[in-house]
N, C-alpha and C positions, 0 to 999 in steps of 0.2 A: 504494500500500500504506500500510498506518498503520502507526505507530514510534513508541514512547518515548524520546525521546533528550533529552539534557542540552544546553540551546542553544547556553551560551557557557561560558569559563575562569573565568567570575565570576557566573553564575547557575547556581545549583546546583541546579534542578528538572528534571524530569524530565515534557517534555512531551511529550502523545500528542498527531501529527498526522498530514497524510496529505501522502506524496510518491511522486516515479515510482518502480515497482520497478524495481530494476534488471538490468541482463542480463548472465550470468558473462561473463567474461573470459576468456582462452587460460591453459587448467590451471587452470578453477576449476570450481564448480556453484554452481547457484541452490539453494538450501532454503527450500520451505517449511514454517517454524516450527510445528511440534505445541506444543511443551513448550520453555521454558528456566528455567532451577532460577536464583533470586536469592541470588548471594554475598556475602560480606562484603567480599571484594575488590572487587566493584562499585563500591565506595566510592572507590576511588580516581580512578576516573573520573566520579562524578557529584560530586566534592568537587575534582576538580583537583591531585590527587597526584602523580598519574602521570607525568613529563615526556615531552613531545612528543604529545601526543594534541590532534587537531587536532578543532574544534569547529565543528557539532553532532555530537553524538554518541550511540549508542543504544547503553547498553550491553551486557551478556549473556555469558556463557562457559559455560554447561550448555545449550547447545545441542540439541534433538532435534528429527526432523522426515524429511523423506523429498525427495527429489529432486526436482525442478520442472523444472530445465533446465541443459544441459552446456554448456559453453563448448569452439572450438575446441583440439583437439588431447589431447581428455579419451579418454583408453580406459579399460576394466577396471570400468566403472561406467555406472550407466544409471537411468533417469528411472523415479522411482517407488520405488529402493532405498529404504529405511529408514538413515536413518545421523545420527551427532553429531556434536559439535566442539566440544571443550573450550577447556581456558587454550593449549594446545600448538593455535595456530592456525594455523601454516605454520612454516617456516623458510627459509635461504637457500640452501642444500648447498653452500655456497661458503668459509664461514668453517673456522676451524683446528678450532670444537666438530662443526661439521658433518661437516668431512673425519673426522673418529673416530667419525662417527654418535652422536652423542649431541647429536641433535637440540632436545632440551627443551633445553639449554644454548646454543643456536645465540646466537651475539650479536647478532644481528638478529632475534628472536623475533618471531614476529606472534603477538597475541592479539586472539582476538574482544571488540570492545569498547574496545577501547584503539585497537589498531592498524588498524581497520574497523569497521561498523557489528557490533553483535552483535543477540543472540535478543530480544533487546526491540521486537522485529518481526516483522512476518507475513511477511518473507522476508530470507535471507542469501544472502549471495554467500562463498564461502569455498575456498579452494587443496584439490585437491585430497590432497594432500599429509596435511592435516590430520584427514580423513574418518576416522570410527571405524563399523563396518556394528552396527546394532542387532540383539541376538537376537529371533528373534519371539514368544520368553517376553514380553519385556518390553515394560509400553505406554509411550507417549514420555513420559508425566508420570512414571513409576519410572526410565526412564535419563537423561532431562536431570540429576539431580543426582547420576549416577554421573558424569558425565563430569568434575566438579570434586572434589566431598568425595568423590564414591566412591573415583575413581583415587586419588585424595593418600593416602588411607588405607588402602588395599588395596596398595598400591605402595610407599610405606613400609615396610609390615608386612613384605613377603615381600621386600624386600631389605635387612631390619636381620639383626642375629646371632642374632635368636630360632629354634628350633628346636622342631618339638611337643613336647608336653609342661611346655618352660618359662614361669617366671612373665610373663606379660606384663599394664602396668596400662594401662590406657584413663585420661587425666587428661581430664575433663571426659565432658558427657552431653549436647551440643549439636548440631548440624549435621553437623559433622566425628564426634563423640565417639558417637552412637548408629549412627553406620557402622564405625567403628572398632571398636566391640564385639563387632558380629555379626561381623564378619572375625575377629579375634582367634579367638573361638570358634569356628568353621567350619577354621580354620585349626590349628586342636588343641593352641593355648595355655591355662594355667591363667591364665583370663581374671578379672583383678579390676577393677572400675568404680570412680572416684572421682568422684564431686562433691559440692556443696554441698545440703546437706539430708535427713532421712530419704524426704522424700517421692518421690526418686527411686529409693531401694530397689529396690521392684515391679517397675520397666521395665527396672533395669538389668540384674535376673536373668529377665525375660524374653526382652530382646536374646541371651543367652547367658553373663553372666557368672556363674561361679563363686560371686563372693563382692562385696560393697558397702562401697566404705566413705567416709564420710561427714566430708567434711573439715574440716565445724564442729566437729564432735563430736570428731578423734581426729587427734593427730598421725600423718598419711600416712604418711610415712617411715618412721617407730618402729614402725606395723604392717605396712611392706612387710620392713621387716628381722627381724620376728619369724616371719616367712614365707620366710628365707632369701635374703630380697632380689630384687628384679624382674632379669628377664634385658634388659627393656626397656621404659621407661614410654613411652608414646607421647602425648605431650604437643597436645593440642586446643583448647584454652584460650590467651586474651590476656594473661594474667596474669602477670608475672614471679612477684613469689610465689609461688603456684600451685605454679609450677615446682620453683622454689628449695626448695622444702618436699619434696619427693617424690624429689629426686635423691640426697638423705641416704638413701634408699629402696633404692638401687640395692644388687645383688648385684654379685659378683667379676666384673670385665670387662660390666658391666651398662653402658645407652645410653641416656642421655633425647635422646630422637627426637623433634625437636619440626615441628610441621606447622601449628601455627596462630601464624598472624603477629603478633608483637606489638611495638611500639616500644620499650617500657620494657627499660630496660638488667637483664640477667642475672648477680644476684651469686653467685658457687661459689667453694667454701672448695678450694684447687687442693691441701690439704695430702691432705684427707680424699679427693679423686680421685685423687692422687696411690697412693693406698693399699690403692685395690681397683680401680686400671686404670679408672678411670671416663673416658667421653666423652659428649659434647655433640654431638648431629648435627642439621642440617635436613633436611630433604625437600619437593622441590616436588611439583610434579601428575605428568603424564605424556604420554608419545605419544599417536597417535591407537592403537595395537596395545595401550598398557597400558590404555586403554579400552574395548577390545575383552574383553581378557584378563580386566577387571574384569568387565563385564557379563555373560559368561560365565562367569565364575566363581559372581556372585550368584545367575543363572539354578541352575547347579547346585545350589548349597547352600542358596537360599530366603533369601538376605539383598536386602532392598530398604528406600529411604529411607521414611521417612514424612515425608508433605508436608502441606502447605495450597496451596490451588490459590487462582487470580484471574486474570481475563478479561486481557485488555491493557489495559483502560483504568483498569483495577486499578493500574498499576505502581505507583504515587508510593506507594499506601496499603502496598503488598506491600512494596517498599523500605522504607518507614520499618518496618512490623511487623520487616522482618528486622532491622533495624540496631538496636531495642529490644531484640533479646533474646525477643521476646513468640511467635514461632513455632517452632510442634512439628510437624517438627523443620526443613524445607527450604519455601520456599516457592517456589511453580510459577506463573508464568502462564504462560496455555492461551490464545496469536493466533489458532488455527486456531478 
């Protein structure tokens, strides 16, 4: 089979070559790769972030594709299904997060990619444990990148304090931020979009939002307060500032819910939270069921990514477009 993978801990490229496929293991499946969506977390495994990620490595976590072949002792599943596999790539059922089922927290997390080969290949090997079943709305290039940006931001959403009706802000208009919108809206928030420039307008009250607003232009905050304040910004963007500008934003008992990862340290004036119950929360990705729950959900209400696609042999070029900034909005390579 051919794979893109990152050779070593101190070459950071991402070569396409060709090795054996491999053949699942007891409680796993072979997939073969239709679709996998390129994240910005990828980064940590083609840059050497990650600790413990053993090299070569191909990486991938928006996994789609359909079954190839079972490994002993696999029930409940069968060759030809349709299915994904996101950041939540296994777990261990043994640890103290496990034992409370809150798997996505297992201390031993596998992720595709980090922890095994991932979708940056024309076949996975993966637990099935981790298996999310595709609806057949969906074609694999629309669900691979529900299985990372979609769940994080669907998953999020419906388990912050928002309730329909209330204000909720989408902070940015990116990868994560133009899925986050349509959910907001499908989801019966008064949906308002920030980012940077007017020329995002257009799309963001297309996606479903209410109302735009432009953070060159117009102190965030100042107009989410004259609006009665966000019941929850949902933060998508790298940016600490970003941030920090929009939390002044917040209403009574309001949440900036942040989902896009960023290093830079987060300054909050703890007087002015202090004053309207304000909190700071992250959110990660999801199970393989919250993937499910997402994908069907979008099927329902007609919310899907917008992508740019590229072959395999594509990856390096698709990787760097993503890691500029330069793709609208997820980019997909298509193995199969």
């Amino acid at each position: 089979m051919r794979a893109a993978r990152v050779p070593s801990a101190t070459d950071h490229r991402l070569e396409l070559g060709e090795l054996e496929t491999p053949e699942p293991r007891a409680g796993s499946v072979r997939i073969r790769t239709e679709a996998c969506g390129i994240c910005h977390s990828d980064s940590l495994a083609v840059e050497s972030l990650w600790p413990g990620i053993a090299y070569p490595r191909a990486p991938g976590h928006e996994i789609a594709g359909a079954i190839d072949a079972l490994g002993d002792g696999v029930i409940g599943w069968s060759v030809g299904e349709r299915v994904g596999v996101g950041w939540h790539g296994g777990h261990c059922g043994r640890c103290d997060r496990c034992r409370r089922g809150d798997f996505l927290t297992c201390r031993f997390l596998q992720i595709p990619g980090f922890s095994y080969d991932g979708g940056y290949a024309e076949y996975v090997i993966a637990p099935v444990v981790a298996l999310a079943r595709i609806p057949e709305n969906l074609t694999a290039v629309e669900a691979a990148p529900l299985m990372c940006a979609g769940v994080t931001t669907f998953n999020a959403l419906r388990h912050s304090e928002a309730r329909g009706g209330d204000l909720v802000a989408i902070l940015g208009l990116g990868g994560l931020g133009h899925l986050g919108v349509q959910y907001a809206a499908k989801m019966g928030f008064n949906t308002i979009a920030i980012a940077r420039g007017p020329e995002k307008e257009e799309l963001a009250l297309q996606l479903g939002a209410r109302e735009y607003l432009d953070s060159n232009a117009v102190d965030t905050g100042a107009e989410l307060r004259k609006r009665g304040g966000a019941k929850v910004v949902l933060s998508t963007v790298t940016a600490a500032k970003a941030m920090e500008q929009v939390i002044t934003g917040l209403g009574i008992d309001g949440q900036l819910l942040v989902v896009g990862a960023s290093h830079e340290p987060l300054e909050l004036n703890s007087a002015a939270m202090i004053g309207g119950r304000h909190s700071v929360k992250a959110w990660p990705s999801g199970t393989c069921v919250d993937s499910e729950d997402t994908m069907n959900f979008s099927v329902l209400t007609g919310v899907r990514p917008m992508v740019e696609t590229m072959p395999l042999e594509g990856a390096a070029q698709a990787y760097e477009r993503m890691m500029s900034g330069a793709a609208r909005f997820r980019m997909v390579l298509t193995p199969a």
